[in-house]
TIMAR-209527 format. One record per residue (C-alpha): x, y, z; residue in one letter. Coordinates in steps of 0.25 Angstrom, whole numbers. Example, Ala and Ser with C-alpha at 12.3 -4.5 7.8 and 13.67 -1.06 7.14 Angstrom:
+-------+-------+-------+------+
!    c1 !    c2 !    c3 ! type !
+-------+-------+-------+------+
!    49 !   -18 !    31 !    A !
!    55 !    -4 !    29 !    S !
+-------+-------+-------+------+
END
This chain:
+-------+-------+-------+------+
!    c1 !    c2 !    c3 ! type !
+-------+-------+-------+------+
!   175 !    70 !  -101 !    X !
!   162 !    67 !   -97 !    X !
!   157 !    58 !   -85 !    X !
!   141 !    55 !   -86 !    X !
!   134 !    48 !   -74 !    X !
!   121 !    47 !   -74 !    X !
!   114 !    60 !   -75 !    X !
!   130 !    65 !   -73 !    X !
!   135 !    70 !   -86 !    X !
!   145 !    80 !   -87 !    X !
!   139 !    92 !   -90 !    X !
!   144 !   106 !   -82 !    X !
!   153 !   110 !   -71 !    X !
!   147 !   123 !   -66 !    X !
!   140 !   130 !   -57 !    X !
!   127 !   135 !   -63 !    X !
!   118 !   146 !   -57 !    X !
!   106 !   135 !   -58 !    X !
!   112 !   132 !   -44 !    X !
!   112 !   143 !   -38 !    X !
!   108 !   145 !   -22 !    X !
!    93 !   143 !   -20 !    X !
!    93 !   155 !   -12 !    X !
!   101 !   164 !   -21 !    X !
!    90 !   162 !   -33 !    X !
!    77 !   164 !   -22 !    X !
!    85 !   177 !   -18 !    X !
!    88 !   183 !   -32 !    X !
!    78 !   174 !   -41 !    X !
!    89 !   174 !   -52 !    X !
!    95 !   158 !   -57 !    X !
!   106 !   158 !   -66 !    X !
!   110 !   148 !   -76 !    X !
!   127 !   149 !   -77 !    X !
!   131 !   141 !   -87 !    X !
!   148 !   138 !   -90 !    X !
!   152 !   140 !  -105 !    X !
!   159 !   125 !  -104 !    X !
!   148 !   116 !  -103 !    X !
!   154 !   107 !   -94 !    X !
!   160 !   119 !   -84 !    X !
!   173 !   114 !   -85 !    X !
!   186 !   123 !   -87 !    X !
!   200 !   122 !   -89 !    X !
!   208 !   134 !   -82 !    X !
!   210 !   144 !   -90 !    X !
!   196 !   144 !   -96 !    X !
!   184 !   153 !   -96 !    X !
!   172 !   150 !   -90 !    X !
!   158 !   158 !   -96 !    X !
!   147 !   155 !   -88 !    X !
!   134 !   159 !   -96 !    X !
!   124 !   165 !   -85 !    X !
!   108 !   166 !   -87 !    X !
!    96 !   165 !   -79 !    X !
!    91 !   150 !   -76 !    X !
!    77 !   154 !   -78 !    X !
!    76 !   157 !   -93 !    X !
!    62 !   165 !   -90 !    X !
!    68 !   174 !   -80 !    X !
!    68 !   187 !   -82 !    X !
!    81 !   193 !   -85 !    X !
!    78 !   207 !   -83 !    X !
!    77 !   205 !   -69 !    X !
!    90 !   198 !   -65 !    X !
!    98 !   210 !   -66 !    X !
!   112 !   211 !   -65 !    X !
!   121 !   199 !   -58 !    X !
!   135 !   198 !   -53 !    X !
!   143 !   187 !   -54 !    X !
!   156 !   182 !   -49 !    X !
!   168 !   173 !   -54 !    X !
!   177 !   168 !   -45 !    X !
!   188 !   156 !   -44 !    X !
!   183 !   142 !   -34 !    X !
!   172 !   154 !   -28 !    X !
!   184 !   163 !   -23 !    X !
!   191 !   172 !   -31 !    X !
!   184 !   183 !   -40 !    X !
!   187 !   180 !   -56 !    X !
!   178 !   189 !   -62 !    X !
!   164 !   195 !   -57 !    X !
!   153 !   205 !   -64 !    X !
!   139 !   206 !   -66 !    X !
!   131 !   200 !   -78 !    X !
!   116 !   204 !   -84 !    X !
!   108 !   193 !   -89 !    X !
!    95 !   201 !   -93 !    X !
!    98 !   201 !  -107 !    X !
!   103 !   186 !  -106 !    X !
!   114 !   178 !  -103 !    X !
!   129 !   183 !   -96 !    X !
!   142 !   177 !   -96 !    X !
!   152 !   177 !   -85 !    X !
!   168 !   171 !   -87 !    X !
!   177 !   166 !   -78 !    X !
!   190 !   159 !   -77 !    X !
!   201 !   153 !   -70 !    X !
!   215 !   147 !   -74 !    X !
!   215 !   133 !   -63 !    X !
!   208 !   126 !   -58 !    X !
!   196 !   129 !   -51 !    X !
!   182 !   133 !   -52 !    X !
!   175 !   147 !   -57 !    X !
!   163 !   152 !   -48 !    X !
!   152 !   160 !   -55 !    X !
!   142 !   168 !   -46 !    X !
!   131 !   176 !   -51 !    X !
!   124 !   184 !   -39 !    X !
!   113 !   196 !   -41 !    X !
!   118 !   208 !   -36 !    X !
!   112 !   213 !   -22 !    X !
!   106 !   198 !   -20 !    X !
!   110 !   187 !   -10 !    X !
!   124 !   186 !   -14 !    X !
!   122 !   172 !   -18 !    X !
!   126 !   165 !   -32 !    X !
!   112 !   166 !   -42 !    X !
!   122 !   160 !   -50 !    X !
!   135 !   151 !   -51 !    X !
!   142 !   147 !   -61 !    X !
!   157 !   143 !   -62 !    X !
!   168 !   131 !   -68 !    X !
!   177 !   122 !   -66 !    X !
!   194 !   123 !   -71 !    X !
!   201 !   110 !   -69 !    X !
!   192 !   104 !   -58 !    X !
!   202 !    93 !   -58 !    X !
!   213 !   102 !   -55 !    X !
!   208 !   108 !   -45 !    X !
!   216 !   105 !   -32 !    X !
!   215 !   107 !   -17 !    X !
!   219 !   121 !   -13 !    X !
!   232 !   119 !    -2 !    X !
!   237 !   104 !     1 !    X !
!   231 !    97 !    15 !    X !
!   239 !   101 !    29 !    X !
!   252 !    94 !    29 !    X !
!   248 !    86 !    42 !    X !
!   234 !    83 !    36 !    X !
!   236 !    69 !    35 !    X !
!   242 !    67 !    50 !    X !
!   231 !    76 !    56 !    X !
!   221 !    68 !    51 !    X !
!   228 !    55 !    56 !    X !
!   230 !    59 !    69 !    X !
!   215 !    62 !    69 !    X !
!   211 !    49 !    63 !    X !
!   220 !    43 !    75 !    X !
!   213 !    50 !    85 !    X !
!   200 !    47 !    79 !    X !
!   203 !    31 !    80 !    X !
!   206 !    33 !    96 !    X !
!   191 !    35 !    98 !    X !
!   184 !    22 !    97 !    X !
!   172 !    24 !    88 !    X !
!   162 !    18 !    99 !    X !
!   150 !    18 !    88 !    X !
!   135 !    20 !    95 !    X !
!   124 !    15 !    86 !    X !
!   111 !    19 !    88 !    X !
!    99 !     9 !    80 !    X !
!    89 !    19 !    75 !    X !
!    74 !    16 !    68 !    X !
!    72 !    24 !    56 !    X !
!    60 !    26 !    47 !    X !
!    59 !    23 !    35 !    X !
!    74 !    15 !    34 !    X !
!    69 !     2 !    33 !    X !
!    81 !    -9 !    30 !    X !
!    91 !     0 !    36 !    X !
!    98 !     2 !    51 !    X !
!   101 !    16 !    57 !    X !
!   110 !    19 !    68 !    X !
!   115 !    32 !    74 !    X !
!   129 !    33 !    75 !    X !
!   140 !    36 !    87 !    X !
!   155 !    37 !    85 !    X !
!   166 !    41 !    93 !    X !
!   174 !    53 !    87 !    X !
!   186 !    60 !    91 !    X !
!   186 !    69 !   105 !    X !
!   174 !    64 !   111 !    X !
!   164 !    67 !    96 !    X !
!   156 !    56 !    89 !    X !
!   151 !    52 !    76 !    X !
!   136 !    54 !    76 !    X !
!   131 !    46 !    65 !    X !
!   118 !    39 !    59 !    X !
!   121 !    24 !    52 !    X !
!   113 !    14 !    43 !    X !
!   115 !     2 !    37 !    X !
!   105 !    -9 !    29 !    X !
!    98 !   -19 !    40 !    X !
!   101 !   -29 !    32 !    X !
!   115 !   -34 !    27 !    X !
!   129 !   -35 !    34 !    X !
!   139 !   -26 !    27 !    X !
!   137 !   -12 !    20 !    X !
!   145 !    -3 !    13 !    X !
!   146 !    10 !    22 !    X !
!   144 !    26 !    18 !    X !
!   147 !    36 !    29 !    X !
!   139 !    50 !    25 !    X !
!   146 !    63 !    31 !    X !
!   136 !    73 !    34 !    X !
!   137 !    89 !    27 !    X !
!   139 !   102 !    35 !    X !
!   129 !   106 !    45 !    X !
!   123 !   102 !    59 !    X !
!   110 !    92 !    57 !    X !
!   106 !    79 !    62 !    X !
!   107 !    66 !    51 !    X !
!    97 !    59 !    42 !    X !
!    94 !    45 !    43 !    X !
!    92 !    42 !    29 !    X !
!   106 !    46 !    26 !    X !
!   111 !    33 !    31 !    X !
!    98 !    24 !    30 !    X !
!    96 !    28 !    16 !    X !
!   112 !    23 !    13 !    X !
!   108 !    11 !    22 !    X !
!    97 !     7 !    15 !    X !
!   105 !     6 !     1 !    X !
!   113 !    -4 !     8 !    X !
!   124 !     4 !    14 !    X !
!   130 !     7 !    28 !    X !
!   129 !    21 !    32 !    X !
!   133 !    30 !    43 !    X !
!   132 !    46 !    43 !    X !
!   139 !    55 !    52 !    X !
!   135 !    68 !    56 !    X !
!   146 !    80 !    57 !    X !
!   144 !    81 !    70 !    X !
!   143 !    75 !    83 !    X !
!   129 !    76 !    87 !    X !
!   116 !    69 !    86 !    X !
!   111 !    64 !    72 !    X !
!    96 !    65 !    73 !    X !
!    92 !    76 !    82 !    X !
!    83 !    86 !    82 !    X !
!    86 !    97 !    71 !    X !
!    86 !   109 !    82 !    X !
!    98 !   101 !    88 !    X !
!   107 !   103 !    76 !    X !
!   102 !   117 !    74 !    X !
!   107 !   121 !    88 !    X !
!   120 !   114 !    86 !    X !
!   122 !   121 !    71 !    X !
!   120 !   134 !    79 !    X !
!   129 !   129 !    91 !    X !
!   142 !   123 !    92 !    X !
!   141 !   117 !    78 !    X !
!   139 !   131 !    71 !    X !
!   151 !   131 !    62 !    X !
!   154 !   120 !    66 !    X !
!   166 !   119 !    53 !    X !
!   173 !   130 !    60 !    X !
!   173 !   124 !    73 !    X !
!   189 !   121 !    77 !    X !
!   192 !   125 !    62 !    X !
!   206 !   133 !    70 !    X !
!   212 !   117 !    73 !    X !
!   211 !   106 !    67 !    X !
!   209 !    99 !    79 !    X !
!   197 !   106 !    83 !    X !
!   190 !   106 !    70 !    X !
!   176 !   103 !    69 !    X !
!   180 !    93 !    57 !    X !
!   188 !    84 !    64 !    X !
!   180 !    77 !    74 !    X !
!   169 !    79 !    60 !    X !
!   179 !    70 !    51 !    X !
!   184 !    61 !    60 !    X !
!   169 !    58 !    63 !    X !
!   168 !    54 !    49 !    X !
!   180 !    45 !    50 !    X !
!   174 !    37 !    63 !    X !
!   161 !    37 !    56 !    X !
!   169 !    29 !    42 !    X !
!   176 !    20 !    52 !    X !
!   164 !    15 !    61 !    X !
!   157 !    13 !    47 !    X !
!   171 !     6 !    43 !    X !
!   168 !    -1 !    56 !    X !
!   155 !    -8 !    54 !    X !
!   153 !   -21 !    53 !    X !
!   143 !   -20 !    43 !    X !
!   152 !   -11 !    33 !    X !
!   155 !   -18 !    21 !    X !
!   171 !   -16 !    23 !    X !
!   173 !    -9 !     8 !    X !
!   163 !     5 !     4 !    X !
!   163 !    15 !    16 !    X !
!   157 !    27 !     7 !    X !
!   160 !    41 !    16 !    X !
!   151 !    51 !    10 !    X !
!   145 !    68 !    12 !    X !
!   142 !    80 !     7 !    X !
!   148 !    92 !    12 !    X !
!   154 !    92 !    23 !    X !
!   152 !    77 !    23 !    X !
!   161 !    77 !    11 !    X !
!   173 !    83 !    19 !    X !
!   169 !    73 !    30 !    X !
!   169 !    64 !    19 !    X !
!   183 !    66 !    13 !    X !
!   189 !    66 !    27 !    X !
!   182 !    54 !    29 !    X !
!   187 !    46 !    16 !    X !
!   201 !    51 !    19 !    X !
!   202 !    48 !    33 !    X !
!   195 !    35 !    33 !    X !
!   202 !    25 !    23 !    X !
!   190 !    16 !    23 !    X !
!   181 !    24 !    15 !    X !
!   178 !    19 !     2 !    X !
!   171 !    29 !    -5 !    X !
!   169 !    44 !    -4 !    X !
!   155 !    53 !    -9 !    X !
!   154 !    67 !    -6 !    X !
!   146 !    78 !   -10 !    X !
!   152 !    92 !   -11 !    X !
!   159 !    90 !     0 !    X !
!   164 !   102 !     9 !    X !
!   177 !   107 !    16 !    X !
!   187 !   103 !     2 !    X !
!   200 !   113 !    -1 !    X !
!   195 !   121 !    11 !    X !
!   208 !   130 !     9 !    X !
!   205 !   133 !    -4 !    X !
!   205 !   149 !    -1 !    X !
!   218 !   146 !     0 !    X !
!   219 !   141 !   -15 !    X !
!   223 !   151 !   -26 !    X !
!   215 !   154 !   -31 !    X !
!   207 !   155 !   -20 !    X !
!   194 !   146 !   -16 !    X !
!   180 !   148 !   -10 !    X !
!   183 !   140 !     3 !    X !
!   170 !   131 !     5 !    X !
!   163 !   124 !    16 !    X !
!   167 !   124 !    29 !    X !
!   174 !   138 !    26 !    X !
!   185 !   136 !    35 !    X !
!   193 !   146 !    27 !    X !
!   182 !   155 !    27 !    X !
!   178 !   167 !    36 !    X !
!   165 !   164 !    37 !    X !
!   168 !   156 !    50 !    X !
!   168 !   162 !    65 !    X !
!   179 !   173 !    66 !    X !
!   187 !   168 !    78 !    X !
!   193 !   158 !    68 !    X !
!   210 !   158 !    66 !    X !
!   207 !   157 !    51 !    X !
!   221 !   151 !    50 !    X !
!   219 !   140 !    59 !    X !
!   206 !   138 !    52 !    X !
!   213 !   137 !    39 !    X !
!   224 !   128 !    45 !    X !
!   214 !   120 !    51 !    X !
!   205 !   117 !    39 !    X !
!   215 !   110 !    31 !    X !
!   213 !    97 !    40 !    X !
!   198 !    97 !    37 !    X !
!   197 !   100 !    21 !    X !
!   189 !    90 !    13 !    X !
!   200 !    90 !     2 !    X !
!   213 !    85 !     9 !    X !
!   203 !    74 !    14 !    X !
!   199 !    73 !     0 !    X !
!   216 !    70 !    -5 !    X !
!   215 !    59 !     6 !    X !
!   203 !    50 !     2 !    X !
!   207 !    37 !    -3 !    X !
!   193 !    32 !    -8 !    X !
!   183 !    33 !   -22 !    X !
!   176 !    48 !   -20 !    X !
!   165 !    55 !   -26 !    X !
!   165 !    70 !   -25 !    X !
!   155 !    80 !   -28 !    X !
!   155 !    95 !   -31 !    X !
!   147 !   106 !   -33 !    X !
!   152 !   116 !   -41 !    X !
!   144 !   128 !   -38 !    X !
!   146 !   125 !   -23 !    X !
!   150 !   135 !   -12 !    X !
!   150 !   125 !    -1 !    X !
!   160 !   115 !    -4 !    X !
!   166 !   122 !   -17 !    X !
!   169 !   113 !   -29 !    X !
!   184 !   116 !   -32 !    X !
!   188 !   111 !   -16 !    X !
!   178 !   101 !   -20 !    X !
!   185 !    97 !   -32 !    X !
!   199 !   100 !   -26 !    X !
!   197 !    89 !   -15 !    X !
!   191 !    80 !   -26 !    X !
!   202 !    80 !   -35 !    X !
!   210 !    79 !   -21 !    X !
!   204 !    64 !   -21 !    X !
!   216 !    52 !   -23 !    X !
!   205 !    41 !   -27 !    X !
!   194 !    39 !   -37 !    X !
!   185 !    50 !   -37 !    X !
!   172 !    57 !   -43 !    X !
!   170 !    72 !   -43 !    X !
!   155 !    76 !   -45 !    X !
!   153 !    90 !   -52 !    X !
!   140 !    94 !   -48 !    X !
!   140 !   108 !   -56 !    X !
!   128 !   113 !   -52 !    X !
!   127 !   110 !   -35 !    X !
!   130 !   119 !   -24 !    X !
!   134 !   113 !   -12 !    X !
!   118 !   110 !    -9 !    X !
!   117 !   103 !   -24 !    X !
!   103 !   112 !   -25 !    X !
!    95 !   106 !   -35 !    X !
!   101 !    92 !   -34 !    X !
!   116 !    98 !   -40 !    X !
!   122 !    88 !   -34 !    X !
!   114 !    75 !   -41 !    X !
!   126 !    69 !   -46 !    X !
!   132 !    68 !   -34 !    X !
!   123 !    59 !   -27 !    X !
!   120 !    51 !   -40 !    X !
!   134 !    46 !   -41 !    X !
!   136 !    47 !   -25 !    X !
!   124 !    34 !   -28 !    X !
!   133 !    28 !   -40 !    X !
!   144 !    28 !   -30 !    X !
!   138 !    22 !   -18 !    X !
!   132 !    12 !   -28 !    X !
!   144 !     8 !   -33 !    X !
!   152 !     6 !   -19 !    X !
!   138 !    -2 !   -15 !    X !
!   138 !   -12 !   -26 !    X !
!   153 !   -14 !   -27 !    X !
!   154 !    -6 !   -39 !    X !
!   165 !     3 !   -45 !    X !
!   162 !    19 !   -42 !    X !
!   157 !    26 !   -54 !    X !
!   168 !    35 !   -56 !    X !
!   166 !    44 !   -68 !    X !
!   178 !    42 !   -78 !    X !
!   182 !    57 !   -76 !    X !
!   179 !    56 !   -60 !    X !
!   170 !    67 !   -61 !    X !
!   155 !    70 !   -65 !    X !
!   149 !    81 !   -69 !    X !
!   134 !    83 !   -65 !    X !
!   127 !    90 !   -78 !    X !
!   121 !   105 !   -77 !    X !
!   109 !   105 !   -79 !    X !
+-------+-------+-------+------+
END
């Protein structure tokens, strides 16, 4: 089956040494071209994948590349094959393959170098069977009620502040104020269009990290004729000085994901999540809310916020994320094992006085994919398959956890950063979709729900 979009034809569901890290290829000047033998990179289990592997740079001298080692291995965990391969005299091959569903990882490093990927190739087995590694806590559900019940005890008490900003002509600019549980607030930045009375409403989740808010993320959205309010992750000031977030980041926000991770009731995520939640219902709230489109979109981290927020929040119309984070955290626990991904909770990588089974206990109530088996309303999903942040298969584990219409985005050659605008597709139909819920339209839905942007 094929889906074709604009540039967005099917064409390849790999990940291709051409996107290697930046810093591995100044480090060891080698780039890779790691080509599948199935042109589209998809795989049935059982299958055998032969990745053909050849310098990018077809005038690059071979004779100086020497001897590389690779690595095969099952969702980036377990070993399946590993070896070394020679391309001075031309192109090598490398195989692999599994028997379910699941990804194969292909790494290529230089010996003695950096120890990052040169190269990364790797398939897809039944990416639409592939399913969520342990079932949500029995008590997700109540938990998660009795927060939101908590949560409606505090009054919102919005404060606005009007603030003059260049260049935004036509629209109005407020920073934001809510009341969160225990004493914490929403800090936010909103815009809407001057003129006009009722808009339709996005609320934009913020990624990982400690920094202060741009303005344009909610003028430029205002200026298109929409009501926008962004969040930060935390409870601090949007707009100051950028030595001021730099001291937090080294302070008591460093690791701020592991803070409290040992009780769910102390966790760092919960007063973060349900800060998404108030900010959806003050936008719900408005008066100049058209009543029908509340759009809750992020990337990263603000793709688990925005999971949450879609599933907690039963007035959210529509949901856009971009390889979002923090999806089938326990798959380490899965067998085969996975690579567990950001935020790492299962990892231990994390300060050392952690009870890593109250960690582990504790994480369950804060995965992006139970969520993801809770929201209600149309979503569009993006992946990158050669990324080792938010990894594709608990990507596409929480997508195919979705109960409503839904579109996958394949971006088969983006790490999680989308170097070298790998991640295109995404924001192209991101725009065909907001278009549509402006203009009253229907969402356009690839017949298969799933497109595949082209290798290129």
């Amino acid at each position: 089956m094929k889906s074709l979009r604009c540039c967005a034809t099917i064409a390849l569901i790999l990940m291709s040494g051409l996107a290697a890290s930046p810093e591995a290829r100044a480090d060891d000047a080698v780039a890779l071209s790691i080509m599948p033998d199935h042109k589209d990179g998809l795989y049935s289990s059982g299958d055998t994948v032969t990745w053909t592997i050849d310098l990018a740079d077809p005038k690059a001298d071979r004779t100086k590349v020497g001897l590389l080692d690779y690595t095969v291995k099952k969702d980036g965990d377990g070993v399946v094959t590993k070896g070394q391969i020679d391309l001075s005299n031309g192109p090598a091959t490398v195989t692999g393959s599994r028997t379910e569903p699941g990804a194969l990882v292909l790494n290529v490093t230089k010996p003695g170098g950096n120890g990052l990927p040169i190269g990364v190739g790797g398939g897809m087995f039944d990416w639409q069977k592939v399913r969520l590694s342990q079932p949500a806590p029995a008590d997700f559900d109540q938990f998660w009620g009795d927060k939101l019940k908590e949560l409606a005890a505090v009054p919102v008490n919005p404060v606005l502040q009007k603030v003059d900003v260049p260049n935004a002509a036509g629209t109005d600019y407020y920073k934001v104020t809510l009341d969160n549980i225990r004493g914490t607030h929403v800090q936010g930045q909103l815009a809407r269009p001057t003129a006009g009375e009722k808009f339709p409403a996005v609320l934009i989740l913020q990624f990982a990290g400690v920094y202060p808010l741009k303005k344009d993320e909610v003028t430029n959205r205002a200026a298109k004729g929409w009501l926008a309010l962004n969040i930060s992750a935390h409870d601090l000031p949007i707009d100051e000085p950028e030595d001021f977030y730099k001291q937090k980041k080294d302070g008591d926000l460093k690791n701020y994901v592991y803070l409290g991770s040992e009780d769910r009731e102390q966790s760092y995520f919960l007063r973060m999540l349900l800060g998404c939640v108030r900010a959806a219902e003050y936008l719900a709230s408005r008066p100049d809310w058209d009543g029908k489109t509340l759009i809750v979109t992020g990337t990263s981290q603000g793709g688990l916020q925005g999971f949450a927020t879609a599933a907690l929040f039963p007035k959210a119309s529509g949901l856009m994320v971009n390889v979002p984070a923090g999806c089938d955290v326990y798959g380490p626990k899965a067998n085969p094992a996975r690579a567990f991904g950001w935020p790492y909770w299962l990892s231990n990588w994390g300060p050392r006085d952690r009870d890593l089974n109250k960690v582990s206990t504790t994480a369950g109530y804060f995965d992006a994919a139970y969520f993801a088996e809770r929201v209600k309303c149309p979503s569009l999903v993006s992946v990158g398959l050669i990324d080792d942040t938010s990894r594709p298969f608990g990507v596409i584990a929480a997508f195919n956890a979705i109960q409503a219409p839904k579109e996958l985005i394949l971006m088969t050659r983006s790490n999680h950063h989308g170097t070298g605008g790998a991640q295109g597709l995404y924001f192209v139909e991101n725009a065909n979709w907001l278009a549509a819920l402006q203009q009253g339209r229907p969402l356009p839905i690839a017949a298969e729900g799933f497109l595949i942007d082209p290798f290129k």
